[in-house]
C-alpha positions as CSV (number, residue, x, y, z in Angstrom):
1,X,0.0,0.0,0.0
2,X,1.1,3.6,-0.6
3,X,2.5,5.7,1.8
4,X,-0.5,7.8,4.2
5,X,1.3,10.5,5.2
6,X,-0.2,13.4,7.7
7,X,0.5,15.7,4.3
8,X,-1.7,13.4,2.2
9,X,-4.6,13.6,4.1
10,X,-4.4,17.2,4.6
11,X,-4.2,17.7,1.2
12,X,-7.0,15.2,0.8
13,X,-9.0,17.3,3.3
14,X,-8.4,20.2,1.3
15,X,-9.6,19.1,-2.2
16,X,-11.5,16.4,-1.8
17,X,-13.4,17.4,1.0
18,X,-14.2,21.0,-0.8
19,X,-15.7,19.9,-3.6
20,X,-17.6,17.2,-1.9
21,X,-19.1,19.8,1.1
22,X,-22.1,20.9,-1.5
23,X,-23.3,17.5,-2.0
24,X,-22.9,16.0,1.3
25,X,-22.7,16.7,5.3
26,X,-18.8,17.2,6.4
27,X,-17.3,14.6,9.0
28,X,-14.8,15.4,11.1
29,X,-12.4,13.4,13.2
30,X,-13.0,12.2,17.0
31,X,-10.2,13.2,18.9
32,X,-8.4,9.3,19.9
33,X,-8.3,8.2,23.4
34,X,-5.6,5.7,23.7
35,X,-6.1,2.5,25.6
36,X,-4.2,1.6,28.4
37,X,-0.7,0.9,26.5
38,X,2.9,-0.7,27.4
39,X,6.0,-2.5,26.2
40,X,6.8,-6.2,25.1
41,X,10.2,-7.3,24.7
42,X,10.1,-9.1,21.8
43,X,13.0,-10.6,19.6
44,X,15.5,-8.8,21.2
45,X,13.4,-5.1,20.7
46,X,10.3,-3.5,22.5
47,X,7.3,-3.4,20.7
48,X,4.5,-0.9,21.6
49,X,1.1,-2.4,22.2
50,X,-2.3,-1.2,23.4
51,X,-4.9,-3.2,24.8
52,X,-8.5,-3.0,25.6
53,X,-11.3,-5.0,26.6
54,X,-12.2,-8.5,27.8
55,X,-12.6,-12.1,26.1
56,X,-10.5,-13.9,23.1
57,X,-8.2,-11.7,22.0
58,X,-8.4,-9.9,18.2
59,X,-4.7,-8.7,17.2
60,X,-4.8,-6.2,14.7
61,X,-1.9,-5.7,11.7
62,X,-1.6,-2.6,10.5
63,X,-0.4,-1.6,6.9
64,X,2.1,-0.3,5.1
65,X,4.5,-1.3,5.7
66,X,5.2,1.4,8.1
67,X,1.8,2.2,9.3
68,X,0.7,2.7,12.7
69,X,-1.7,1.2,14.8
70,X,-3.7,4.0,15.1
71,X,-5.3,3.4,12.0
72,X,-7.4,1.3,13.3
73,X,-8.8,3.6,16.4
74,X,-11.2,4.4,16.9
75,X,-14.0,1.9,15.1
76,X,-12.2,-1.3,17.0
77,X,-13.0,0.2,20.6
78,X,-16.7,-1.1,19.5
79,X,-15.9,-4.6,19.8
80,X,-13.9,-4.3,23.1
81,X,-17.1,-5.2,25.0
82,X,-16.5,-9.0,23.7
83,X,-13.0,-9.3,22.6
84,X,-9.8,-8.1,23.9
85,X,-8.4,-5.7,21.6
86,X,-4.9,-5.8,21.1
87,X,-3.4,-2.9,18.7
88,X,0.5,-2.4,18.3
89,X,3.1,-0.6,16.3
90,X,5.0,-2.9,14.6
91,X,9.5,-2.3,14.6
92,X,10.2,1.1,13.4
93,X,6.6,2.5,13.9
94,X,5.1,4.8,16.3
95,X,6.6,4.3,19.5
96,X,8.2,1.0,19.2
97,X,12.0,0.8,19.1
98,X,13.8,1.9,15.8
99,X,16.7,-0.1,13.8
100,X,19.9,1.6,13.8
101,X,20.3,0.3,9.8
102,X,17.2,0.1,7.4
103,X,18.4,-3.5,6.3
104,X,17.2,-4.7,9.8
105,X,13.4,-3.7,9.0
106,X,12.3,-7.2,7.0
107,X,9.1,-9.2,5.9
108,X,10.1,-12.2,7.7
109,X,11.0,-10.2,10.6
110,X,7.8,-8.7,11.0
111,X,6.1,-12.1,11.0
112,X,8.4,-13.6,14.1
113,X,7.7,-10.3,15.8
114,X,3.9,-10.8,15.6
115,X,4.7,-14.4,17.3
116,X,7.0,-12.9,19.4
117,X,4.2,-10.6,20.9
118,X,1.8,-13.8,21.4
119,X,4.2,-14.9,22.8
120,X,5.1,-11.8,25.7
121,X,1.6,-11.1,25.9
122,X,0.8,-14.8,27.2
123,X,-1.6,-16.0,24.2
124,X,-2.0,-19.7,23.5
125,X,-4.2,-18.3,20.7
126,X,-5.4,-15.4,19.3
127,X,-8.0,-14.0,16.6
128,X,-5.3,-12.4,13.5
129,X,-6.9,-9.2,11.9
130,X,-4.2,-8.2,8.8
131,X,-5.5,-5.2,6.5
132,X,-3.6,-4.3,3.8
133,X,0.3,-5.1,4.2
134,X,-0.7,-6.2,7.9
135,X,-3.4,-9.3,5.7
136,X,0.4,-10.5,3.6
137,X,1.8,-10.6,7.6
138,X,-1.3,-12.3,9.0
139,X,-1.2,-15.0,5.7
140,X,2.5,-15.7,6.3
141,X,1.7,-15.9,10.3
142,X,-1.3,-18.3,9.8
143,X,0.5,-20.5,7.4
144,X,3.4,-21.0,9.8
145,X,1.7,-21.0,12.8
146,X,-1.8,-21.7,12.4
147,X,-2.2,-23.7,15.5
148,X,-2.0,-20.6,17.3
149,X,-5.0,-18.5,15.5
150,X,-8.5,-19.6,16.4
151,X,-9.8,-16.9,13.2
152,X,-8.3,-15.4,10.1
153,X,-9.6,-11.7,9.0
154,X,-8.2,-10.4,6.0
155,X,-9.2,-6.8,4.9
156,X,-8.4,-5.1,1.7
157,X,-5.2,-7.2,1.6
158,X,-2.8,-9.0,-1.2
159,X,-1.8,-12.5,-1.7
160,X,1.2,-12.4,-3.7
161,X,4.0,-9.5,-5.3
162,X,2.0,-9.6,-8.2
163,X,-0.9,-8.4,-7.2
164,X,0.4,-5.6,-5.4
165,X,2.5,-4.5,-8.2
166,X,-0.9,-4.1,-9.8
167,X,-1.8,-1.8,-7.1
168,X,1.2,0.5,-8.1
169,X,-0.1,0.1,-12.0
170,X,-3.3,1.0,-11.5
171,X,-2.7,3.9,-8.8
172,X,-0.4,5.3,-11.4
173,X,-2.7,5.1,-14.0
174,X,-5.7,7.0,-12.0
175,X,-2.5,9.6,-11.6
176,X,-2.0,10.0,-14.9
177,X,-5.6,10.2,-16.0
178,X,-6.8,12.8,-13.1
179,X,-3.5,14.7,-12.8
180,X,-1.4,14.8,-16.1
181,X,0.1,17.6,-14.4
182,X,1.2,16.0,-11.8
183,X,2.3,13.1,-13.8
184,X,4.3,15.2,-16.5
185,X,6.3,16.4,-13.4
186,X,7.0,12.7,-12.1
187,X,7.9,11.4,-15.3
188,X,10.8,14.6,-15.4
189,X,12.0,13.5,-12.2
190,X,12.0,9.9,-13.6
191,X,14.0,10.8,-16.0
192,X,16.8,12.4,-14.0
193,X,17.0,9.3,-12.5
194,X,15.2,9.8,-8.9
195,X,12.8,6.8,-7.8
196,X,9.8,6.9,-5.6
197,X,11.9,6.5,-2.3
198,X,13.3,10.6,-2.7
199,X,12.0,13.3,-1.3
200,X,10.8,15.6,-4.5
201,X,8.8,12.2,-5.8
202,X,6.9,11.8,-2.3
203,X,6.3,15.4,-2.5
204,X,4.5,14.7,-5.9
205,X,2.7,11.9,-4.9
206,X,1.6,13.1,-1.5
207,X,0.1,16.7,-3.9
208,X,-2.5,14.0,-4.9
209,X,-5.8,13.8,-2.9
210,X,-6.5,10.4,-0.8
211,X,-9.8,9.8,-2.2
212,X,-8.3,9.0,-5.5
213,X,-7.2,5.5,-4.2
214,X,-8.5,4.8,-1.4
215,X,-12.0,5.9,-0.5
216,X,-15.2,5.7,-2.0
217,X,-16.4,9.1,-0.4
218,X,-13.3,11.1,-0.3
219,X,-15.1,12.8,2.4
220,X,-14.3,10.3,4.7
221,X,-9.9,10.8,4.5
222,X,-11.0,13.2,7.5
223,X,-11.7,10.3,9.7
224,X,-8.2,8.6,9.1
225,X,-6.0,9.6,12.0
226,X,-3.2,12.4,11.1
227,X,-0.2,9.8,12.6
228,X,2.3,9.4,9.7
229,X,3.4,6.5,8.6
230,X,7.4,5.4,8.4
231,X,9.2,5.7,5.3
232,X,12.0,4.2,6.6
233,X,10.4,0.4,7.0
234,X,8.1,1.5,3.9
235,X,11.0,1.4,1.3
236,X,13.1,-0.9,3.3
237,X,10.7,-3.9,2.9
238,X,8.5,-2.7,-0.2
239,X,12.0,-1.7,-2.2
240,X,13.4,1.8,-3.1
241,X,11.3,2.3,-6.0
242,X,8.0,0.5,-4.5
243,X,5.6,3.2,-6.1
244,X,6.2,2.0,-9.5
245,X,7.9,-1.1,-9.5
246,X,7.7,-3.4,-6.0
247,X,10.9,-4.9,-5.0
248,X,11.8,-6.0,-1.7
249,X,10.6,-8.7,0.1
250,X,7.0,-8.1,-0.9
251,X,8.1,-8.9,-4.5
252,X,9.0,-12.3,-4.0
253,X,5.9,-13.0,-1.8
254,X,3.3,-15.5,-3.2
255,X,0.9,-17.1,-0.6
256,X,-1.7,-18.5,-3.9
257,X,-1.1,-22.3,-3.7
258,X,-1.2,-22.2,0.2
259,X,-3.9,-20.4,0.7
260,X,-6.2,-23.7,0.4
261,X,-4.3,-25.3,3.3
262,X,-5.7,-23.2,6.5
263,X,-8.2,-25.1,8.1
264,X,-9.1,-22.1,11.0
265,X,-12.3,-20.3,10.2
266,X,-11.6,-16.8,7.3
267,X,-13.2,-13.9,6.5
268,X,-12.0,-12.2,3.6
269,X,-13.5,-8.8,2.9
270,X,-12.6,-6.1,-0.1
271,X,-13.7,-2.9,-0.9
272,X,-15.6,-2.1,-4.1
273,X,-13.9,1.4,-4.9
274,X,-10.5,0.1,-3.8
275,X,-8.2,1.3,-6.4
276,X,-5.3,-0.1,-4.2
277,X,-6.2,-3.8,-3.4
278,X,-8.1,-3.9,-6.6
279,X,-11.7,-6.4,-7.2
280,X,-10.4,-7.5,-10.1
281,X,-7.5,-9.2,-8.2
282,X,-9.8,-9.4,-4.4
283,X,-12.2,-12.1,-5.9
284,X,-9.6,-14.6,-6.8
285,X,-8.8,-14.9,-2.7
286,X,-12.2,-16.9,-3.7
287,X,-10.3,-19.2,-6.0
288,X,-7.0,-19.8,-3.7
289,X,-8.8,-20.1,-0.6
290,X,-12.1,-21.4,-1.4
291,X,-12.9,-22.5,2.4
292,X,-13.2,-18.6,3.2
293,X,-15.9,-16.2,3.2
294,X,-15.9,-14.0,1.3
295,X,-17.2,-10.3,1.1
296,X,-17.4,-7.5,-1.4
297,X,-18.1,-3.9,0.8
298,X,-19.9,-2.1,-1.8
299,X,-19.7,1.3,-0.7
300,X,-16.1,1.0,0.5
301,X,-12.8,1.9,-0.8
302,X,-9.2,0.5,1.6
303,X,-11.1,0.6,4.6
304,X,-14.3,-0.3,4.8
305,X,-14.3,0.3,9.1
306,X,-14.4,3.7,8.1
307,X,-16.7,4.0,5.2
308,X,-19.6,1.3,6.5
309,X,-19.3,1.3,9.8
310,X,-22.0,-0.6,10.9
311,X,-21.9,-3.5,8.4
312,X,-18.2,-3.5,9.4
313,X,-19.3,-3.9,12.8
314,X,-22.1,-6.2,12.1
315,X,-19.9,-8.8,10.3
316,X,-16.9,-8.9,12.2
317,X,-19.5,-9.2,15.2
318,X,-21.0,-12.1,13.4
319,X,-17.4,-13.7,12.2
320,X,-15.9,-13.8,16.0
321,X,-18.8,-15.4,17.3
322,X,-19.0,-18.8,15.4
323,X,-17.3,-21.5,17.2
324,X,-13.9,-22.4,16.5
325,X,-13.3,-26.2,15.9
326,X,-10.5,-28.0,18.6
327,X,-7.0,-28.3,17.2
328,X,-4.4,-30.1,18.3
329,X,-1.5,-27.6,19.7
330,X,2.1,-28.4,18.6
């Protein structure tokens, strides 16, 4: 997923939001009140985590890579009166402890650190909530642990390097078709030889309004919390030029033919009007993990806790109440 930077969604305020306020009521942004929070050392590093709540516990993934856990405050708070909400900010993010080179920020790492927090935070199991970047973690997590997650939620996510390079296609393309302008001064850059990792090509991309790839009502970028994400662990793992051509770890990541194999209860959900995780690619999770459910938010774009709230609520409700069958622990 692209970079969401504090810049990005002002900008997105700005632009979308004007020419939206005509046709539609404004929203506005709840101020965040932070769960009770602390440290786990994990791996060798301390991770910030948040908690809330009582009952099984629902770790969440954020995106990215880079993002920070607040984006998913403050719709999870809603399910705290059944499950025990566990956010965090993954190495490099938010408050948790920073590598000293950019080569220690890793795919693989971030998957061992998400067992190394079960693992501080006392879980025998645990109910795995990936969106975005944070689904790939969650997929990789399930398949090499799965006896420790009871569910599997998977929002707006990507199952292989492939698919996400179709993400930067197709969020270049609505670039070049909606802001030529913008565009002409990317491709000069481009050409001098600068990729999407410097400064003056994040300043270009960031120019662009939100709503362009990831909300159906761009009216709603107001309700995504102003924390920045980390461009640091973004590039690191997604590669240097990750806006136009994915590299990294993510590029060689291809979770297709194992899909099929998880046997824990899945929820797979998409967004109609996300022109990041595209439905073109979304439906064929239907087709490499058959045993899922699957489900198409229609007025949604990357995150569909924002834009339909209460269906959100409603199915996720619905998801984490079915019984889980008994599996054998390792």
């Amino acid at each position: 997923m692209k970079r969401i930077s504090t810049l990005t969604v002002l900008l997105a305020l700005g632009v979308c939001c004007a020419i939206a306020a005509a046709a539609r009521p404004q929203t506005s942004r709840a101020p965040i009140k932070h769960p009770p929070g602390a440290y786990a050392n994990v791996n060798g590093i301390k991770l910030w985590y948040e908690t809330e709540g009582q009952g099984e516990p629902l770790v969440l993934v954020p995106g990215g890579p880079g993002d920070p856990h607040t984006v998913f405050h403050l719709f999870f708070s809603r399910l705290a009166d059944r499950q025990r909400i566990i956010y965090f900010d993954e190495y490099g993010v938010g408050k948790s402890d920073r590598a000293e080179s950019k080569s220690e920020y890793s795919f693989a790492r971030d998957v061992e650190n998400l067992e190394g927090l079960r693992k501080a935070l006392g879980l025998s199991k645990m109910n795995l909530l990936g969106q975005s970047y944070g689904g790939m973690v969650a997929q990789a997590y399930a398949l090499t642990y799965p006896q420790f997650v009871d569910r599997l939620i998977l929002i707006d996510s990507f199952y292989s390097g492939d698919m996400w390079q179709a993400n930067d296609d197709n969020a270049n393309r609505e670039m070049q078709t909606q802001y030529p302008e913008v565009w002409a001064k990317v491709m000069q850059l481009r050409a001098m030889g600068q990729r999407s990792s410097s400064p003056e090509h994040q300043e270009l991309y960031e120019s662009v309004p939100l709503g362009l790839f990831y909300f159906y009502d761009a009216a709603k970028a107001s309700l995504l919390p102003d924390d920045p994400s980390t461009a640091d662990v973004y590039f690191a793992i997604a590669g240097e030029d990750a806006d136009f051509v994915i590299g990294g770890d993510i590029a060689k990541l291809d979770f297709r033919s194992d899909l099929r194999k998880l046997t824990m209860p899945m929820l797979i959900m998409a967004g109609r009007y996300d022109r990041i995780s595209q439905p073109e690619w979304s439906v064929k999770f239907q087709t490499y993990a058959p045993q899922a459910e699957f489900l198409m938010m229609e007025q949604s774009g990357h995150f569909p806790w924002i834009e339909e709230p209460e269906k959100t609520l409603a199915v996720l409700r619905n998801f984490l109440s079915k019984p889980v069958a008994a599996r054998k622990s390792p």
